[in-house]
C-alpha positions, 0 to 999 in steps of 0.5 A: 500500500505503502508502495502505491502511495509513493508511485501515485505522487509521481516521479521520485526526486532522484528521477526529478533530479535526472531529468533537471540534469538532462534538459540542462545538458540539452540546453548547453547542446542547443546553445553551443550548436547556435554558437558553432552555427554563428561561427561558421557563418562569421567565418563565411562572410569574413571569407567572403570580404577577403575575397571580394577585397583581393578582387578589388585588389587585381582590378585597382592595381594595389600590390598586398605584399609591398614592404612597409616604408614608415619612418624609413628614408626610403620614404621621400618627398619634397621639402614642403610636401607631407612626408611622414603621418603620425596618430599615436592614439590609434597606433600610426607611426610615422606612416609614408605619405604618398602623393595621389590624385583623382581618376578618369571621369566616369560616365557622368564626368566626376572624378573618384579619389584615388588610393595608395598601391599598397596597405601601408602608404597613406594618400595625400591629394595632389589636385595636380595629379589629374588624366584631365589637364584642363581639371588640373588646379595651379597649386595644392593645398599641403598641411602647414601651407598656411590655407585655411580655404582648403583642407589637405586631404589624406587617404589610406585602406582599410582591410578585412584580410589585412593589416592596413594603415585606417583600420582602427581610424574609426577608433579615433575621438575629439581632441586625439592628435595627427602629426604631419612631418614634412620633407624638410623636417618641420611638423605641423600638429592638429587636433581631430574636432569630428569622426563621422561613419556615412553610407558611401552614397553619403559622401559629401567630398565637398565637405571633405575638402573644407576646414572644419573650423573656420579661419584655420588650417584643416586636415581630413582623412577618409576611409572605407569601412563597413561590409564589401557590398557595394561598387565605386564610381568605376564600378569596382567593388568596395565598401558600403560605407566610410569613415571622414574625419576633420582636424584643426591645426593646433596653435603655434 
């Protein structure tokens, strides 16, 4: 009698503790296959941008294994012209500041920024750099130049696969410094005033090339970031979206 009394008030608590024991260990099952599930899929898309990124590279040009000239003498420029980048809060020292230009209009006539040929280099815009002579300006705007009607703009990669030199540009935050040294020797310091991440449709390069604070030398960076979903103006595939910030300089 005794015996039915137990079995009547159901499972015993050795059983209870059991099952508790089972649907945990189905719980961990379910939630490590979710996790491994994720993974995989992270992976897949990472695997994906690096591939879209090397055909990026093959169609522009950009050679991924170019050694890295920072700080060495091999980087050169003339005497009034940037030749060193410096941004100690995200870990750039003493980058090679390369001369760049625009490329050939496309079908509507504007005319893209360019880019360094290499993970390493960063890309100071030379309006005189330009396959349209009649586009061509009579004198570029450089840091320290004394122009506080044009910005001196800088451009570097950001990467998926690799290590480029704007990775961690999103990083950066009012009041983080930039130094530019010169061919000659002479460093012009500036402040960041604002980091801004847009939609590639978003660009406003007009604004790029405008000094943040009116009255005073500005220098802005640009880069790429975001997912490999989208195509340039020449139609070569890139990122969705970029990263423009806007530097003032600093006091003398």
């Amino acid at each position: 009698m005794a015996q039915t009394e137990k079995s009547s008030q159901g499972k015993s608590p050795r059983n209870r503790s059991r099952l508790k024991l089972v649907l945990i260990l189905i719980s961990l099952g379910a939630g490590l296959a979710a996790g491994y599930f994720l993974v995989d899929h992270l992976n897949l898309f990472n695997l994906r941008d690096i591939r879209l990124e090397r055909i990026r590279n093959e169609q522009v040009g950009i050679d991924e294994n170019a050694p890295d000239k920072s700080g060495s003498p091999d980087c050169k420029a003339a005497p009034d012209d940037p030749r060193f980048l410096t941004i100690e809060a995200i870990g750039i020292n003493q980058a090679c500041v390369v001369p760049i230009g625009v490329l050939s209009p496309d079908e509507n006539g504007s005319q893209q920024l360019d880019a360094p040929k290499n993970y390493h280099d960063v890309g100071w815009y030379n309006c005189q750099i330009n396959p349209v002579a009649s586009n061509r300006c009579s004198q570029p705007t450089r840091p320290g130049d004394g122009d506080t009607a044009i910005a001196a703009v800088l451009d570097g990669h950001s990467c998926t696969g690799n290590n480029c030199i704007f990775d961690n540009v999103t990083k950066l935050k009012n009041g983080d410094q930039i130094v530019v040294e010169r061919g000659d020797g002479k460093k012009i310091e500036y402040t960041v005033k604002e980091v801004s991440v847009v939609k590639l449709a978003d660009v406003d390069m007009a604004k790029m090339m405008r000094p943040i604070v009116s009255g005073v030398e500005g220098l802005n960076l640009i880069t790429c970031a975001g997912n490999w979903t989208a195509r340039d103006s020449q139609g070569v595939v890139t990122m969705d979206k970029r990263v423009m910030v806007f530097a003032a300089r600093n006091e003398s």
